[in-house]
N, C-alpha and C positions, 0 to 999 in steps of 0.2 A: 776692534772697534769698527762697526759698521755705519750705515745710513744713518738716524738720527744724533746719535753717540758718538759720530764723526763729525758731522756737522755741527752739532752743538761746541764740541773742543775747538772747532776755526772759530765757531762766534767768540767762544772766551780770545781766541788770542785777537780776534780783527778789536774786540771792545776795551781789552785793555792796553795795545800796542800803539806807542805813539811815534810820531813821524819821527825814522830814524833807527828806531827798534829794532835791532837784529834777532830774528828767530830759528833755530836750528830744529830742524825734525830729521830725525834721523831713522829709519825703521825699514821693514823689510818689502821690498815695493818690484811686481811685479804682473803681466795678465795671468788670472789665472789660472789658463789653459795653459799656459809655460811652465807652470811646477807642477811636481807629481801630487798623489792625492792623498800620502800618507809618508812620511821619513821619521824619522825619532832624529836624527841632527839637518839642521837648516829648516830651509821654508818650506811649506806645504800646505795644500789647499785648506788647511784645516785651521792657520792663520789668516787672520785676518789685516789684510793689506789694501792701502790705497794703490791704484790700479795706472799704468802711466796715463798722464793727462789731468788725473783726478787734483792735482795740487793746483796747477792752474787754474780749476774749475772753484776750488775751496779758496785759495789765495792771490793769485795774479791780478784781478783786480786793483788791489790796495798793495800789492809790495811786486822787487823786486826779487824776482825768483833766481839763484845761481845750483846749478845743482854740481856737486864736488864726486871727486870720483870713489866707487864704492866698490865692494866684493860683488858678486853676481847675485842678481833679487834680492837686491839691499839699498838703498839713495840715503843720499844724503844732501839736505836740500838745507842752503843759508838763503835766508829770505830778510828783505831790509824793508820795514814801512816804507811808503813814499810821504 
């Protein structure tokens, strides 16, 4: 999921998430000049991934962002309304 299709998915969670809400995104997150450009297991340019930073930019705003620890070019982010 990219540019609008991404943003549109944070609008559903900002519009129905209320103060308190814990949200989990879990998925495979990396720049993506850091993974190769083609693998048949794990991530690859040909996935499409939010990019470091980009959750902040989507979420921070309105929640608290914790990010837990993950496999390599993977996050796992618990995010709570404020």
């Amino acid at each position: 999921m990219t540019g609008a299709p991404r943003e549109g998915m944070a609008r559903a969670v900002h519009r129905y998430a209320r103060p308190g809400t814990v949200f989990v995104l879990w998925c495979s997150h990396a720049r993506r000049e850091d993974v190769p450009r083609f693998r048949f297991a794990g991530v690859s340019k040909m996935h499409s991934m939010p990019e470091p930073g980009e959750e902040e930019t989507l979420f921070g705003r309105e929640f608290t962002i914790e990010r837990l620890d993950s496999p390599e070019h993977t996050a796992c982010f618990v995010m709570t309304k404020k």
